[in-house]
Biopython code that builds the backbone (N, CA, C, O; Angstrom):
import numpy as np
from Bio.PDB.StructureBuilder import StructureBuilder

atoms = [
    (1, "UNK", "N", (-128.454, 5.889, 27.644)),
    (1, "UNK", "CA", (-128.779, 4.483, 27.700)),
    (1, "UNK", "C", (-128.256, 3.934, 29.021)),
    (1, "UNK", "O", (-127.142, 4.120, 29.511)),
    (2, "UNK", "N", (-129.337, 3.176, 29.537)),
    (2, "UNK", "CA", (-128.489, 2.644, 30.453)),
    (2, "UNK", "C", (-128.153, 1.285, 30.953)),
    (2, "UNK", "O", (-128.920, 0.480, 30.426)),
    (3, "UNK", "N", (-127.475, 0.817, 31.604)),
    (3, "UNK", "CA", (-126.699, -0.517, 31.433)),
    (3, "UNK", "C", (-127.794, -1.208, 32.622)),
    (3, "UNK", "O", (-128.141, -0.898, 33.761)),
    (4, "UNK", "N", (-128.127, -2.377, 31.605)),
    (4, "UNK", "CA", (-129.100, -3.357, 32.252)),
    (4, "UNK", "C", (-128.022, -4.695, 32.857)),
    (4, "UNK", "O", (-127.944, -5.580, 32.005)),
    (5, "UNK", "N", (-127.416, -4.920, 33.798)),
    (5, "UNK", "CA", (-126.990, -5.820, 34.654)),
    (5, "UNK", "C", (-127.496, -7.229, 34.711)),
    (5, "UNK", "O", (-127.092, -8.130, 35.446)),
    (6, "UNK", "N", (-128.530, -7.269, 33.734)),
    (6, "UNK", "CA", (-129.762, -8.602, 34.376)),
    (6, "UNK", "C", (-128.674, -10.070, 33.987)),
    (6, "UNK", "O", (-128.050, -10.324, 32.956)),
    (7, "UNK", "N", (-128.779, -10.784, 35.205)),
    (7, "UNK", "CA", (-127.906, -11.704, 34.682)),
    (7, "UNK", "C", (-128.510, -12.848, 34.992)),
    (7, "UNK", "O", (-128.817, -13.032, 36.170)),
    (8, "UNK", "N", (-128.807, -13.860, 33.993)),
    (8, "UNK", "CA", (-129.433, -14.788, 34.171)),
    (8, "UNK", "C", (-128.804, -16.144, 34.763)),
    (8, "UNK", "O", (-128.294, -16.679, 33.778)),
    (9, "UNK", "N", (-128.588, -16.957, 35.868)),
    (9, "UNK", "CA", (-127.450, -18.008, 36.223)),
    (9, "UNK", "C", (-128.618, -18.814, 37.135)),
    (9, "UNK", "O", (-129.662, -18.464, 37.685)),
    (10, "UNK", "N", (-127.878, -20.087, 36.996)),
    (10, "UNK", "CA", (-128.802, -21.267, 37.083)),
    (10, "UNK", "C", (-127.862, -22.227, 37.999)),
    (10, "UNK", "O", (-127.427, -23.337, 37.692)),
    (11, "UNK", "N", (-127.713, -21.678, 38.913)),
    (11, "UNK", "CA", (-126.837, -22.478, 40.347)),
    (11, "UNK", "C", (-126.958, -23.209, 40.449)),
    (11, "UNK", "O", (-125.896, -23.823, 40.550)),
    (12, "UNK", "N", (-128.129, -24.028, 40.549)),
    (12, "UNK", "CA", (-129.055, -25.080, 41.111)),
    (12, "UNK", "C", (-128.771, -26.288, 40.146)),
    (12, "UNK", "O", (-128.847, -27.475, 40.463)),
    (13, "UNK", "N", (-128.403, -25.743, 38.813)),
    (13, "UNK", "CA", (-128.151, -26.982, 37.800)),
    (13, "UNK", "C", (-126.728, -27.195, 38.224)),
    (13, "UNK", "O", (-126.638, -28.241, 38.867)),
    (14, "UNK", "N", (-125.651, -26.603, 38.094)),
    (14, "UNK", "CA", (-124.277, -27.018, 38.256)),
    (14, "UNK", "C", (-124.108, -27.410, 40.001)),
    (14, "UNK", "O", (-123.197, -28.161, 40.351)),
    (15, "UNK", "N", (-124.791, -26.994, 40.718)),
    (15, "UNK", "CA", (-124.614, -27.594, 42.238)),
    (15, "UNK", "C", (-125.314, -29.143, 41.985)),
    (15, "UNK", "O", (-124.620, -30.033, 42.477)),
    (16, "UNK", "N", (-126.412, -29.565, 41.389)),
    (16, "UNK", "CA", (-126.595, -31.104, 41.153)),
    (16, "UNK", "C", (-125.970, -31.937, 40.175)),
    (16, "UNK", "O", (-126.013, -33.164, 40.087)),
    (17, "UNK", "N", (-125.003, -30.567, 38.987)),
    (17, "UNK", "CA", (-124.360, -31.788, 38.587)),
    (17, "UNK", "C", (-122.879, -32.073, 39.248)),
    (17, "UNK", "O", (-122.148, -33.035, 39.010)),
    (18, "UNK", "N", (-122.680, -31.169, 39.986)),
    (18, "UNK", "CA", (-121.434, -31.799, 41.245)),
    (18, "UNK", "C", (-121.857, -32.895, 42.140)),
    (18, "UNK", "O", (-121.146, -33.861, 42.419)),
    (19, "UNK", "N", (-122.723, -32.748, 42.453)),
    (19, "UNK", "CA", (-123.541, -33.785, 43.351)),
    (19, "UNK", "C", (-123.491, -35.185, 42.699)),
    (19, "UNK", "O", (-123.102, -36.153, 43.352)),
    (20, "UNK", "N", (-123.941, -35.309, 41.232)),
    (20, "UNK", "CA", (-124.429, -36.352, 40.654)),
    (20, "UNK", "C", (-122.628, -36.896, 41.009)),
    (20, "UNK", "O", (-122.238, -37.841, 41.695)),
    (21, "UNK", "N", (-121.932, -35.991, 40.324)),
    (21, "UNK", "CA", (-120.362, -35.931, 39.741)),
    (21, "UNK", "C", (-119.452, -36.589, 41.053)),
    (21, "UNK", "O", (-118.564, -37.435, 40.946)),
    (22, "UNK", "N", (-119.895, -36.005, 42.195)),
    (22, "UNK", "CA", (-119.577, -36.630, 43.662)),
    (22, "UNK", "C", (-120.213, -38.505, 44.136)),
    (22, "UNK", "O", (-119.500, -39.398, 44.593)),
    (23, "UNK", "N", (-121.752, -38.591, 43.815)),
    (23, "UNK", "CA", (-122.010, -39.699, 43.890)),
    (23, "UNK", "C", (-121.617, -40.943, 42.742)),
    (23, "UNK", "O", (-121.510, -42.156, 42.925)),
    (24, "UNK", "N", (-121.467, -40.197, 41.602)),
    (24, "UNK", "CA", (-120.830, -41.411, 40.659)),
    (24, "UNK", "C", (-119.027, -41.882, 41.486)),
    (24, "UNK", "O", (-118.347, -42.889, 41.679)),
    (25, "UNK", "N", (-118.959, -40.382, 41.736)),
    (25, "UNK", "CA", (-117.262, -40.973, 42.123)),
    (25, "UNK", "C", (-117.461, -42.144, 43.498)),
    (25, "UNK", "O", (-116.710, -43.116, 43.572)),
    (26, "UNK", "N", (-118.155, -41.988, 44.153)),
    (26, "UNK", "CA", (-118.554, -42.578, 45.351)),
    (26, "UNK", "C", (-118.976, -43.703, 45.591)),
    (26, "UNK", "O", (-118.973, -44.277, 46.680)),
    (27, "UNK", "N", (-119.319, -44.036, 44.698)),
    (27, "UNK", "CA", (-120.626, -44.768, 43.935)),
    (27, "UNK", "C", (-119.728, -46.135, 43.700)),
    (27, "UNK", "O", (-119.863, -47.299, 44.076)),
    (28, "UNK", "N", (-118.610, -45.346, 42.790)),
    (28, "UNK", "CA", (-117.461, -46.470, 41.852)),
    (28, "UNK", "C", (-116.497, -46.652, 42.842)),
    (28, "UNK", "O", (-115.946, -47.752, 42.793)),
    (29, "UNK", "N", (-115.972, -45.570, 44.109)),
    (29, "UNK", "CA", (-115.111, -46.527, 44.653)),
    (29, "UNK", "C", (-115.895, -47.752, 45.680)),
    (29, "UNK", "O", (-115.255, -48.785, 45.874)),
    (30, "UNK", "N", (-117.388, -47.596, 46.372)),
    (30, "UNK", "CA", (-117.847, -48.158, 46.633)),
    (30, "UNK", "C", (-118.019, -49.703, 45.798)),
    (30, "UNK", "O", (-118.125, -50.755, 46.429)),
    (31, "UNK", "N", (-118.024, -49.661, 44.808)),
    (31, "UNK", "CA", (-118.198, -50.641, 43.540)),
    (31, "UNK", "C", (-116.575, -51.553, 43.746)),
    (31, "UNK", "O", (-116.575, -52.758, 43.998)),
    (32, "UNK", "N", (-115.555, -50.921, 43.622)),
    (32, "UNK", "CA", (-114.397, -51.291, 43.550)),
    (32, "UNK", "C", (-114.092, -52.362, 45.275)),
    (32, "UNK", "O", (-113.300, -53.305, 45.275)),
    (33, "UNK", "N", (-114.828, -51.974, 46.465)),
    (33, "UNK", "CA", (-114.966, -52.960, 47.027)),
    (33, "UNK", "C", (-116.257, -54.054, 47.054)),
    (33, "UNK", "O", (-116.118, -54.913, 47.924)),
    (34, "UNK", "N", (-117.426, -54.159, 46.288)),
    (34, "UNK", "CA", (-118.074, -54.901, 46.186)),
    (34, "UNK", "C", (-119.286, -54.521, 47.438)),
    (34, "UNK", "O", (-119.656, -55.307, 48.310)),
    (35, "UNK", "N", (-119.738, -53.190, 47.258)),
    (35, "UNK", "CA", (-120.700, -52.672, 47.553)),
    (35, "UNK", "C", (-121.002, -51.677, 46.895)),
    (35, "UNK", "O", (-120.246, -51.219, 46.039)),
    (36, "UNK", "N", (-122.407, -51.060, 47.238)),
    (36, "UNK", "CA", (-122.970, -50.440, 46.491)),
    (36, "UNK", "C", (-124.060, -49.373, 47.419)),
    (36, "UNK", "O", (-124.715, -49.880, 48.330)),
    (37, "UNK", "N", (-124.195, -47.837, 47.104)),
    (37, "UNK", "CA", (-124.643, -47.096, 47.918)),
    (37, "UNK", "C", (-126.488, -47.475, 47.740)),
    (37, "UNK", "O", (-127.016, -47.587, 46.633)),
    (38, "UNK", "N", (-127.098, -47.596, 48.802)),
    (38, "UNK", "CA", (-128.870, -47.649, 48.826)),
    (38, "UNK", "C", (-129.201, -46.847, 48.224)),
    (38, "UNK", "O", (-128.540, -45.849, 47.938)),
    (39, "UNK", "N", (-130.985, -47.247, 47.682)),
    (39, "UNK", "CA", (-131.465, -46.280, 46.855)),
    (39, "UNK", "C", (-131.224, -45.669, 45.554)),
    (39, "UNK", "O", (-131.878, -44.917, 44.831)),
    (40, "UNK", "N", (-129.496, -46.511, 45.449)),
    (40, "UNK", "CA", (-129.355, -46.276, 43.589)),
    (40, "UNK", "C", (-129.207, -47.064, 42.801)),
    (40, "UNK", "O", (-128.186, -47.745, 42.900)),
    (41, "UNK", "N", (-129.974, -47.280, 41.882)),
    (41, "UNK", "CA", (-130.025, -48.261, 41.087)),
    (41, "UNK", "C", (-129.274, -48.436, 39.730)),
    (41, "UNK", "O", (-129.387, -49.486, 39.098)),
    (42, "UNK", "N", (-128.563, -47.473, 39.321)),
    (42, "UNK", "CA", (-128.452, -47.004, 38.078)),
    (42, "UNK", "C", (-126.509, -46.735, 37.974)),
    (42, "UNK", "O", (-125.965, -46.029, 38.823)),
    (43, "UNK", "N", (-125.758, -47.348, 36.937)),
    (43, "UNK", "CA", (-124.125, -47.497, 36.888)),
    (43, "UNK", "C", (-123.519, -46.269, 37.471)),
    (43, "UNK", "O", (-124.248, -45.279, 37.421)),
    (44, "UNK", "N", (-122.163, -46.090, 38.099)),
    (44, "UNK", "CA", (-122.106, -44.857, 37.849)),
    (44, "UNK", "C", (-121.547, -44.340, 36.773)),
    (44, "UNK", "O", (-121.251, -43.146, 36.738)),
    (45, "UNK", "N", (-121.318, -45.200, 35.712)),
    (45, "UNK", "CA", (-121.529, -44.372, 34.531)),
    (45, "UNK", "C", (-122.879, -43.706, 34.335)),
    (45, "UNK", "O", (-122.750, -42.538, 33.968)),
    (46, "UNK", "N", (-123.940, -44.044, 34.452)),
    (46, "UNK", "CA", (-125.127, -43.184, 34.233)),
    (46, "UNK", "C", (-124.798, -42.123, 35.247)),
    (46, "UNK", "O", (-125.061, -41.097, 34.619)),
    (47, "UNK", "N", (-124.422, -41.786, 36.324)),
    (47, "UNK", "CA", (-124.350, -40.581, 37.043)),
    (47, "UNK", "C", (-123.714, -39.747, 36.475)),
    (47, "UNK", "O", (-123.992, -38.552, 36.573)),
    (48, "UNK", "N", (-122.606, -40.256, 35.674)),
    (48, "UNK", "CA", (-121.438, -39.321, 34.977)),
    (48, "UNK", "C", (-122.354, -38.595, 34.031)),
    (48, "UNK", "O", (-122.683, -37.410, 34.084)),
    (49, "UNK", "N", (-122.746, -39.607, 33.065)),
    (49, "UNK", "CA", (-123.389, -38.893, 32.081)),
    (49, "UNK", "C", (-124.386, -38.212, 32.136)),
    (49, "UNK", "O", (-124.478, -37.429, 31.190)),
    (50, "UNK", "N", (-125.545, -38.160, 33.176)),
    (50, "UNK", "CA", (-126.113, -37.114, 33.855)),
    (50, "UNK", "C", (-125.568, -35.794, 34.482)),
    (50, "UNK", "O", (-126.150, -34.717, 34.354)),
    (51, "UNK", "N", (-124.732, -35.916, 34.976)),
    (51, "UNK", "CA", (-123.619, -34.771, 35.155)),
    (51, "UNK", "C", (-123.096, -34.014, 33.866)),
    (51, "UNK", "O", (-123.344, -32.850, 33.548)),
    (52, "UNK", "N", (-122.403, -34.838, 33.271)),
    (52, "UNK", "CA", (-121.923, -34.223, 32.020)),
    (52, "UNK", "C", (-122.501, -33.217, 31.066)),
    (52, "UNK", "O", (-122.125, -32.244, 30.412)),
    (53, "UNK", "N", (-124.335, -34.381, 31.453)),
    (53, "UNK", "CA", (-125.339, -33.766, 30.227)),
    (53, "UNK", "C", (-125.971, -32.190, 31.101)),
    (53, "UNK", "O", (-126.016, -31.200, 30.371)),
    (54, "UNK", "N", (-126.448, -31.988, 32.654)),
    (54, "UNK", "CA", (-126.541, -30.733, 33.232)),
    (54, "UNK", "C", (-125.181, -29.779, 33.015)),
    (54, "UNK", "O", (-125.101, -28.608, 32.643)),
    (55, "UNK", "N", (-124.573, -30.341, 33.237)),
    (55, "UNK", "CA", (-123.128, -28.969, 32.766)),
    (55, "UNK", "C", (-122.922, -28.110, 31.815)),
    (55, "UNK", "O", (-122.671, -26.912, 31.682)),
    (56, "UNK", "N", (-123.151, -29.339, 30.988)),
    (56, "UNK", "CA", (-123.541, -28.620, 29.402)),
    (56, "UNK", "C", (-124.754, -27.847, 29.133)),
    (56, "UNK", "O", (-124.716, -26.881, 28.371)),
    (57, "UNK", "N", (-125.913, -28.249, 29.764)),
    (57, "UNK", "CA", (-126.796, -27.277, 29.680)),
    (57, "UNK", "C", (-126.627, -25.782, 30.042)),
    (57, "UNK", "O", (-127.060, -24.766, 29.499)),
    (58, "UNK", "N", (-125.695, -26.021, 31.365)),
    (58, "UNK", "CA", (-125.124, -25.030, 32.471)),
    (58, "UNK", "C", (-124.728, -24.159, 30.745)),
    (58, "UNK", "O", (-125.304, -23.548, 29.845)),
    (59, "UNK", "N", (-123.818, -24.485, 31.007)),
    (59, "UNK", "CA", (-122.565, -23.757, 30.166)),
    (59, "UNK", "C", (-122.917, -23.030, 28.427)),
    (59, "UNK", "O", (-122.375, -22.133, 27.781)),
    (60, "UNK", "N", (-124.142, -24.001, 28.146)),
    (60, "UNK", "CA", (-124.899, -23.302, 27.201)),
    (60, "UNK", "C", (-125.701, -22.023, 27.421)),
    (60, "UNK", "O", (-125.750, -21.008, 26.725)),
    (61, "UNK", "N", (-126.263, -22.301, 28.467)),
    (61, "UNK", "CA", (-127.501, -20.947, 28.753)),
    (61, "UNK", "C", (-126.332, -19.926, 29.135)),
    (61, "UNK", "O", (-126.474, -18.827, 28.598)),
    (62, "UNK", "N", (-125.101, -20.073, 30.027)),
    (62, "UNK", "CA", (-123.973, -19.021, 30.464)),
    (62, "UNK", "C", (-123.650, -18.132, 28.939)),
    (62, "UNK", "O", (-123.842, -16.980, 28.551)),
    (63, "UNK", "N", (-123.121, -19.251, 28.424)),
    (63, "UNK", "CA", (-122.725, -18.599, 26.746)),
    (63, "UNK", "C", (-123.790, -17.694, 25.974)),
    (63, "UNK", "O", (-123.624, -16.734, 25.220)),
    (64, "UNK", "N", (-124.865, -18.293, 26.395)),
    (64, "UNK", "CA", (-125.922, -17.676, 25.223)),
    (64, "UNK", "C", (-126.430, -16.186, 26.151)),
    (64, "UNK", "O", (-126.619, -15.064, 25.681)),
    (65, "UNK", "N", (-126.541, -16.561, 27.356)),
    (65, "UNK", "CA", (-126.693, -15.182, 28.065)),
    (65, "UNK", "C", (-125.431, -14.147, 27.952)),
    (65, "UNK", "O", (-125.798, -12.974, 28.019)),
    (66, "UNK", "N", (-124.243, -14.302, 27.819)),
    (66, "UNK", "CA", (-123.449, -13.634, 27.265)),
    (66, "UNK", "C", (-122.962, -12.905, 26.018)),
    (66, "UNK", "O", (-122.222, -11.926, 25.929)),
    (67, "UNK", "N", (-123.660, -13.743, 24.933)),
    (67, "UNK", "CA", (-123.786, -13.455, 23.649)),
    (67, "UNK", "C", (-124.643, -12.567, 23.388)),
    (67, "UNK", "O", (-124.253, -11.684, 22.625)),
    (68, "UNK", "N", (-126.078, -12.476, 23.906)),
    (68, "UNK", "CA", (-127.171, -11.541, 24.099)),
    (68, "UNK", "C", (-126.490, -10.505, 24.643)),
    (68, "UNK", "O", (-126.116, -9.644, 23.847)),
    (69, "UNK", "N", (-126.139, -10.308, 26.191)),
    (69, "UNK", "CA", (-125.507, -9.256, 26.485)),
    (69, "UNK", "C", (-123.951, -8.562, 25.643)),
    (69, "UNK", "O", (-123.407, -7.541, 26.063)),
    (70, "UNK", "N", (-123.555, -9.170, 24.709)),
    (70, "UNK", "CA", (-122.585, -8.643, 24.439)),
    (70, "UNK", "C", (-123.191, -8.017, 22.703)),
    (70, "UNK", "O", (-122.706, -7.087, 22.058)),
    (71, "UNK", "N", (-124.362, -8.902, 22.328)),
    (71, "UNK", "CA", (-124.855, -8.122, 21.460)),
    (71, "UNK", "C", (-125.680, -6.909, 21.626)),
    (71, "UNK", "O", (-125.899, -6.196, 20.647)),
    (72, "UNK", "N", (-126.230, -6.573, 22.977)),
    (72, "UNK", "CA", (-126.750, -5.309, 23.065)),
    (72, "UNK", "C", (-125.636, -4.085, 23.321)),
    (72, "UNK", "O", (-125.949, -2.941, 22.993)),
    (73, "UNK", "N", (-124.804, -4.259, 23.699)),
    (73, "UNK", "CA", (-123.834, -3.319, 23.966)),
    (73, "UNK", "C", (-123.486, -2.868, 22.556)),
    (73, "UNK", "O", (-122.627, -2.005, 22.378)),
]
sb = StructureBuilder()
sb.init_structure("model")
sb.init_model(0)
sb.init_chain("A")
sb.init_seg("    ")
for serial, (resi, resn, name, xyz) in enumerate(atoms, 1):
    if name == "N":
        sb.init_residue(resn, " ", resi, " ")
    sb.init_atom(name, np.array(xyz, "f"), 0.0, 1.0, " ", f" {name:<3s}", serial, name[0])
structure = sb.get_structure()
């Protein structure tokens, strides 16, 4: 038998939810002097929780691709 390596990872989701995770922080100290970054319309609580909610996706598909691979072994 031989050992299948295939590893499934999704970079692209946890690099935008740092991003989101970076502009909420940015976002709020901007807020804390009474400005606000262009082009966003939305609290940075909504950035957080957009972040929060890709991570978790992240971290689900990681787990479940691990669980698969640890059930074929």
């Amino acid at each position: 038998m031989s050992k299948n390596n295939e590893v499934l990872t999704v970079p692209w989701l946890l690099a935008i939810a740092f991003l989101l995770l970076a502009a909420a922080m940015f976002e709020k100290g901007l807020n804390l002097f009474g400005m606000s970054m262009p082009l966003v319309a939305v609290y940075p609580r909504q950035l957080l929780d957009w972040a929060v909610a890709i991570a978790t996706f992240e971290i689900a598909l990681t787990l479940r691709q691990l669980f698969e691979a640890r059930n074929r072994e």
